[in-house]
C-alpha positions as CSV (number, residue, x, y, z in Angstrom):
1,X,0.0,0.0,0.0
2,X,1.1,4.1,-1.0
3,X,0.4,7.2,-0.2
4,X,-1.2,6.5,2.9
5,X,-0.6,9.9,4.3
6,X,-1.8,11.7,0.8
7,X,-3.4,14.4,1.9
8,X,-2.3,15.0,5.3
9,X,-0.4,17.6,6.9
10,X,1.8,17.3,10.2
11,X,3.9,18.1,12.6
12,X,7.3,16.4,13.6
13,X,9.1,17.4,16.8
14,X,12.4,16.4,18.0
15,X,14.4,15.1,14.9
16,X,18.4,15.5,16.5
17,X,19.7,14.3,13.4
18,X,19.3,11.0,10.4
19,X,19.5,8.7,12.7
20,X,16.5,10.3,15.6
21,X,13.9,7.5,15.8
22,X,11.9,10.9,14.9
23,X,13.6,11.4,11.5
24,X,13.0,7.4,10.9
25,X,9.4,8.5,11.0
26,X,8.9,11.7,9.5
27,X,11.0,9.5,6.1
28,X,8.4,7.2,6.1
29,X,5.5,9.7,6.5
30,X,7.0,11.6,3.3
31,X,7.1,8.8,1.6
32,X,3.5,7.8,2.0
33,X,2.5,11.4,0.5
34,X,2.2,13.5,4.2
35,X,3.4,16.8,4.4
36,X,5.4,17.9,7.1
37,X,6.1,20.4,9.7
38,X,9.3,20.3,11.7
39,X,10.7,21.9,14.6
40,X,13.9,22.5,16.4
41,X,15.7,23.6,19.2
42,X,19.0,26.6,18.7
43,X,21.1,27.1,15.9
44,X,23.0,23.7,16.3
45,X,20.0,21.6,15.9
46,X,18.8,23.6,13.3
47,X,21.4,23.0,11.1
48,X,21.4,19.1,11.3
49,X,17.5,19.6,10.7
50,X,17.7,21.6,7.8
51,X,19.3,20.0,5.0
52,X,17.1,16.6,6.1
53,X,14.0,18.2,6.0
54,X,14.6,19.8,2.7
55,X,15.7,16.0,1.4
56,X,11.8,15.3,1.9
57,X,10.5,19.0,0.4
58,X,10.0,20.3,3.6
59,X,10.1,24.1,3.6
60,X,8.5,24.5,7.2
61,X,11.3,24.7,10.2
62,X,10.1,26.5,12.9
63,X,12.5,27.3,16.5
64,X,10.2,25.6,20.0
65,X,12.0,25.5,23.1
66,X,8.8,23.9,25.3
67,X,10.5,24.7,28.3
68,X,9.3,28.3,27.0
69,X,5.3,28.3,26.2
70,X,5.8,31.5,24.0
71,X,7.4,29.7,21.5
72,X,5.2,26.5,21.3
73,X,2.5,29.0,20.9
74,X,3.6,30.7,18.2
75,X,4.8,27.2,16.8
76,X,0.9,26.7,16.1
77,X,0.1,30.1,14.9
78,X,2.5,29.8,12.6
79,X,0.5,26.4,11.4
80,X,-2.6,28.0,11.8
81,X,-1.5,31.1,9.3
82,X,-0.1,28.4,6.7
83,X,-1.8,25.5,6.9
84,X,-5.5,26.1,8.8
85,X,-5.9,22.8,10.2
86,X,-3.6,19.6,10.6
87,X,-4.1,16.1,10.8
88,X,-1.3,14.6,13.3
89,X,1.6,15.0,15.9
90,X,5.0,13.2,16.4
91,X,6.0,14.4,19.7
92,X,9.5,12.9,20.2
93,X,11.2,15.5,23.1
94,X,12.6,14.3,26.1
95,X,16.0,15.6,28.1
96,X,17.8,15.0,31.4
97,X,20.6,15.6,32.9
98,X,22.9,13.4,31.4
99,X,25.2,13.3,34.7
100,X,22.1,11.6,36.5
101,X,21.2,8.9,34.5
102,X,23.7,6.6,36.0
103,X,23.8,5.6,40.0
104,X,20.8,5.6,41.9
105,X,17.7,7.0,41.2
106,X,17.3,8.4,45.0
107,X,20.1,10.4,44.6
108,X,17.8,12.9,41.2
109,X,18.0,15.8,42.0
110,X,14.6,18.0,42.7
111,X,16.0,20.5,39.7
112,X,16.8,17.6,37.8
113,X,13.3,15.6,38.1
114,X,11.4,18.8,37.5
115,X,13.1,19.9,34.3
116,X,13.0,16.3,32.9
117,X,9.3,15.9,34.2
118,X,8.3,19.5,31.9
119,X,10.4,18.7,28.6
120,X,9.9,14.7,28.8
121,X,6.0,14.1,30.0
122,X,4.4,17.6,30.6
123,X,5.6,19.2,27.0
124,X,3.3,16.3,25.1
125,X,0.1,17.5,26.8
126,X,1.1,21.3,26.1
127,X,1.3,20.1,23.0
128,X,-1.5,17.6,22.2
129,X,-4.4,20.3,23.7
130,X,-2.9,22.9,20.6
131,X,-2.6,20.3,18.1
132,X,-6.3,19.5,19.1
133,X,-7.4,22.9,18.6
134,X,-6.4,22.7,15.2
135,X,-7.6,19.0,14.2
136,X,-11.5,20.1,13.2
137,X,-11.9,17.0,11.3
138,X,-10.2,14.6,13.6
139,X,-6.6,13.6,13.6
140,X,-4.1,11.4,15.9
141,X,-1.0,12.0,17.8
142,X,1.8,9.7,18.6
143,X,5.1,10.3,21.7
144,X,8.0,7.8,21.9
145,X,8.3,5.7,25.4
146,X,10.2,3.0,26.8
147,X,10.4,0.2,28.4
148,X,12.0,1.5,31.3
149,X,8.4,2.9,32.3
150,X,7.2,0.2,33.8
151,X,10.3,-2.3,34.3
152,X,13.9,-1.2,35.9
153,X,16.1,-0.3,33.6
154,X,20.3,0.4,35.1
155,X,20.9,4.1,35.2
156,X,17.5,4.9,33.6
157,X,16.4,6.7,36.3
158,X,14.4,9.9,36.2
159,X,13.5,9.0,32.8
160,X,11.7,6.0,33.3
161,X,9.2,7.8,35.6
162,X,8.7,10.6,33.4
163,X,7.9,7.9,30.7
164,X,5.6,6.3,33.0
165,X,3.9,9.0,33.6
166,X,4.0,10.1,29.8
167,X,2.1,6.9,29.1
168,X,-0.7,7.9,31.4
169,X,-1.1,11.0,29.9
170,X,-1.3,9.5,26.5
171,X,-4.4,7.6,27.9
172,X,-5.9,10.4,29.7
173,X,-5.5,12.9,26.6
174,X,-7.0,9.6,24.6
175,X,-10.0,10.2,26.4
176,X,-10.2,14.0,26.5
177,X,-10.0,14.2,22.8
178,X,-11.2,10.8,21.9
179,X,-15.2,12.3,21.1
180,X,-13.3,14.7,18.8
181,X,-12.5,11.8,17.0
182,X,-8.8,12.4,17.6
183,X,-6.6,9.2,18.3
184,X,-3.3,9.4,20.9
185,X,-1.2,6.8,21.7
186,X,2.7,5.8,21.9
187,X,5.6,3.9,20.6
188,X,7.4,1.9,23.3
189,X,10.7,1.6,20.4
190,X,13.6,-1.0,21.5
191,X,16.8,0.5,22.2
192,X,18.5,1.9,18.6
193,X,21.8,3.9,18.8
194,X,20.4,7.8,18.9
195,X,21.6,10.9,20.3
196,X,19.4,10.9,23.0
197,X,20.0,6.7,24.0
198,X,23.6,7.7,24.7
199,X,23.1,10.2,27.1
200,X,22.5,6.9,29.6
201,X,25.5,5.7,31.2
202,X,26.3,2.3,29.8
203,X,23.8,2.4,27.1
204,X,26.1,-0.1,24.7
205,X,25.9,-2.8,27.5
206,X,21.9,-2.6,27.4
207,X,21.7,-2.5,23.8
208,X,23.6,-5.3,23.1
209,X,21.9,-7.3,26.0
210,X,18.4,-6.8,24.5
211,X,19.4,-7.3,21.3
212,X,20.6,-10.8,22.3
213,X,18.0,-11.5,24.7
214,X,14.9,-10.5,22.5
215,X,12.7,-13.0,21.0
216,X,13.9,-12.0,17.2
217,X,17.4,-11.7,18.3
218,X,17.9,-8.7,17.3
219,X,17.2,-4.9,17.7
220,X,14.6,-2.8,15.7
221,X,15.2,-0.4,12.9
222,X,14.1,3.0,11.9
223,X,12.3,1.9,9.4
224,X,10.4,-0.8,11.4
225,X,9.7,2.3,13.7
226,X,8.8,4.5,11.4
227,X,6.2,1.8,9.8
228,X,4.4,1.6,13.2
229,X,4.0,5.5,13.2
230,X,2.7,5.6,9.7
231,X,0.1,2.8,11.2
232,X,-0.8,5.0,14.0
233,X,-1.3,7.8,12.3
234,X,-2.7,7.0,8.7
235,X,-6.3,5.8,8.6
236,X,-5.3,1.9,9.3
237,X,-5.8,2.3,13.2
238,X,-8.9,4.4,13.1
239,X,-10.0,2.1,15.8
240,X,-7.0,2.7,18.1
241,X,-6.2,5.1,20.8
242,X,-4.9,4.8,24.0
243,X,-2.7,2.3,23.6
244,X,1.6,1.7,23.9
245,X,2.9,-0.2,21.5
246,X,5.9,-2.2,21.5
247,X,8.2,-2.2,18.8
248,X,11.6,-3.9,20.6
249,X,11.9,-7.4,18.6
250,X,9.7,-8.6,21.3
251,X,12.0,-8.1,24.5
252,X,9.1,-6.7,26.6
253,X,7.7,-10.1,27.0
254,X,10.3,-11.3,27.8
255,X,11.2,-12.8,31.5
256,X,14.2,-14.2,31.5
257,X,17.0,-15.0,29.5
258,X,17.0,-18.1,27.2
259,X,18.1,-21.2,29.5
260,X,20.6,-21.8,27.1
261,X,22.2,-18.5,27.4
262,X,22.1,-18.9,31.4
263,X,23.7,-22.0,30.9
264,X,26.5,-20.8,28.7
265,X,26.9,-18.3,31.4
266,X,27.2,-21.0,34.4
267,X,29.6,-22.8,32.3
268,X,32.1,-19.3,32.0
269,X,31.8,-18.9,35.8
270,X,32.5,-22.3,36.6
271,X,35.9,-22.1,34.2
272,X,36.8,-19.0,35.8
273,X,36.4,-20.7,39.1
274,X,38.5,-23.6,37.8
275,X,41.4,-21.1,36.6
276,X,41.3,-19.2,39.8
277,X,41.7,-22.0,41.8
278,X,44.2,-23.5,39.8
279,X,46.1,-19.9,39.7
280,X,46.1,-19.8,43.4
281,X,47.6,-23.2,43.4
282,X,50.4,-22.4,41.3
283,X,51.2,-19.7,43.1
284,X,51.1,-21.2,46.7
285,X,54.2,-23.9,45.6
C-alpha cells in the first residue's frame, strides 16, 4: 500500500539528526505522501534539521524550546497562518541531565526531576491540547516511550518515571480528545543507537543485551519504527487510541533469558572458578 498519508499535513518534533527515531518517522510519513512540519531547538540543531527536511520537500522549520510556552504558541500560529488545520503530531522531546542517569535514582535531584518531568511528560500534553485545537476533522497523535516505564532499567532513572507518567497521559489525553475523533497513543521503540539513548551511562551494554535476549534476536530499525507510526497515524488504526505499542523485537515479553544462554553463562563462571583456583595453586608452591 502508498500514499497513505496523501493528503495530510503534520507536525514532527524532536528530529536530532538522520538517525532520531523521529527522523526514521517523518521519512516514512514523506514517503507515504504526508506533508510535514518540523521543529527545532537553537542554531545547532537547526542546522542538522535543515538539510534533512529539505531531502523530503519540507520548507516549514520552525524554532520551539517547550520549556518556553511562548514559542510552542507561536509554533501553532504559525501552522494555523499556513496550513489552517492539521491532521497529526509526532512528539518525540525528552532531556535530562545526562550526569544523572547513572547511579541511583534516589540520589535525582529535585532540579533535575522537575526539568525532565516538563520537557519529557508535561511538554506532550502542552502540545497535544494545541494540536487538538487545530484538528476540526479529527486527527491522531503519537510520543516515543520506553520500556524502562514500567520495568527497571540500570541508570534509567528519572527518565523511566517521566515515561511512565507520559504513558498515562497518552491515555488520559485519549480520552479527553477521543469524542473529537482524535486518536493518541505511543511507541514503546527497542533501544536503537540515537543521540538521546547515549546520554545513559552504559547504554552499549543494554543495547547489546536486548538485542541478544529478545525473541527475534535482534534490535529494531528506523524503518520498522517509522512503519508503526505511519500505522498509528494514517487511517489503518482508526480504531486505536490509548494504547503503547511495542516495537523492541519482542523483549518486553520477555522474563528471562533463554536457558541456554544462562547455561552458557554458568559454564564461564565455573571455568573462571576452575582457573582461579588453579592460579592460586600455582602460586602457593
Amino acid at each position: 500500500m502508498s500514499n497513505l498519508m496523501e493528503g495530510k499535513r503534520g507536525l514532527v518534533m524532536g528530529v536530532a539528526n538522520r538517525n532520531s527515531i523521529a527522523w526514521g518517522i517523518a521519512r516514512t510519513l514523506s514517503e507515504h505522501g504526508a506533508e510535514l512540519a518540523f521543529t527545532y531547538q537553537g542554531d545547532a540543531f537547526g542546522k542538522r534539521v535543515k538539510p534533512l527536511a529539505e531531502s523530503i520537500g519540507s520548507t516549514m522549520l520552525l524554532p520551539c524550546d517547550v520549556e518556553d510556552i511562548s514559542s510552542v504558541d507561536a509554533v501553532f500560529q504559525t501552522l494555523a497562518e499556513k496550513w489552517g488545520s492539521i491532521d497529526f503530531i509526532v512528539h518525540a522531546i525528552a532531556y535530562s541531565d545526562k550526569n544523572e542517569l547513572k547511579g541511583r535514582y534516589s540520589e535525582t535531584s529535585r532540579e533535575n526531576f522537575s526539568r525532565t518531568m516538563l520537557i519529557s511528560c508535561f511538554s506532550f500534553t502542552e502540545v497535544a491540547k494545541r494540536a487538538a485545537a487545530m484538528m476540526p476533522n479529527g486527527g491522531s497523535m503519537i510520543t516515543l516511550t520506553y520500556g524502562g516505564s514500567t520495568r527497571i532499567m540500570p541508570n534509567y532513572n528519572v527518565m523511566g518515571i517521566a515515561k511512565a507518567a507520559l504513558e498515562s497521559s497518552v491515555r488520559y489525553l485519549a480520552m479527553d480528545f477521543g469524542l473529537e475523533d482524535i486518536r493518541v497513543n505511543a511507541i514503546s521503540a527497542g533501544p536503537v543507537r540515537t543521540l538521546a539513548g547515549s546520554g545513559v551511562t552504559d547504554a552499549r551494554l543494554m543495547y547489546n543485551y536486548q538485542k541478544k535476549n529478545s525473541p527475534l534476536g535482534r534490535t529494531v530499525t528506523l524503518e520498522e519504527i517509522g512503519g508503526t507510526a505511519l500505522y498509528l497515524l494514517s487511517d489503518l488504526s482508526t480504531g486505536v487510541t490509548g494504547e503503547v505499542h511495542f516495537v523492541d523485537s519482542g523483549y518486553s515479553i520477555v522474563s528471562m533469558p533463554r536457558l541456554g544462554e544462562l547455561k552458557a553463562e554458568e559454564r564461564r563462571e565455573e571455568a573462571e572458578k576452575v582457573e582461579e583456583e588453579t592460579d592460586a595453586g600455582a602460586a602457593a608452591h
